[in-house]
C-alpha positions as CSV (number, residue, x, y, z in Angstrom):
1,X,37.2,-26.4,-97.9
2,X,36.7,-26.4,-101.6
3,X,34.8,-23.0,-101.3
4,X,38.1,-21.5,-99.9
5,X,37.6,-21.4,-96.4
6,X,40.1,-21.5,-94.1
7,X,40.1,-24.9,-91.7
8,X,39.7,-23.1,-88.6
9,X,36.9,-21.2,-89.8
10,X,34.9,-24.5,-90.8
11,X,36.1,-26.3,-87.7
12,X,34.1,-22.8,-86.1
13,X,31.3,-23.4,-87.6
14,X,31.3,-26.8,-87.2
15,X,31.8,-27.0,-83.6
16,X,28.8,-24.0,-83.4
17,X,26.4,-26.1,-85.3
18,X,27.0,-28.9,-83.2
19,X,26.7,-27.1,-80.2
20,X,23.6,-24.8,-81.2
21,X,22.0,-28.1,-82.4
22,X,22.2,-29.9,-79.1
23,X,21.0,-27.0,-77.3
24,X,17.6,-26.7,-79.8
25,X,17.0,-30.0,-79.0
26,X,16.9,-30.1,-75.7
27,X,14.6,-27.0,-75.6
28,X,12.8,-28.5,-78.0
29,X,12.0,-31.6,-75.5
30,X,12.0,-29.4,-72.9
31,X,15.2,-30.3,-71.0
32,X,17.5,-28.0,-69.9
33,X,20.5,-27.6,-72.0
34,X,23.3,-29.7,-71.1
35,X,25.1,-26.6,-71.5
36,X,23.2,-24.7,-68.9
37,X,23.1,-26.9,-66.1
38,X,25.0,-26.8,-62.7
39,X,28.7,-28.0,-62.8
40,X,29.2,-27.5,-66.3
41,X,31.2,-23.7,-66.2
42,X,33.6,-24.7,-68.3
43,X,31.4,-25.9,-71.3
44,X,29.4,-22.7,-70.6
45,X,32.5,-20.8,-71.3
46,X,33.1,-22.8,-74.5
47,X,29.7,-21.8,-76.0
48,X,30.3,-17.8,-75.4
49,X,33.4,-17.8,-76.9
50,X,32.7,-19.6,-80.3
């Protein structure tokens, strides 16, 4: 925020970080993403949009 950028553009990249993180690991460990698997549409959804 002391760069000058706007809160919802940190909360973005925040959230994408957090999300893009969890999803390295679990490749990286060779799960499937938490993300990916059956049942979970809406969190699916979440991750295209941001």
């Amino acid at each position: 925020l002391q760069a000058g950028i706007p809160l919802p553009g940190v909360v973005v990249v925040g959230v994408a970080n957090g999300v893009g993180g969890g999803v390295l690991r679990d490749l990286l460990v060779g799960d499937a993403p938490a993300a990916l698997r059956p049942g979970t549409i809406f969190v699916s959804g979440v991750i295209l949009i941001c």
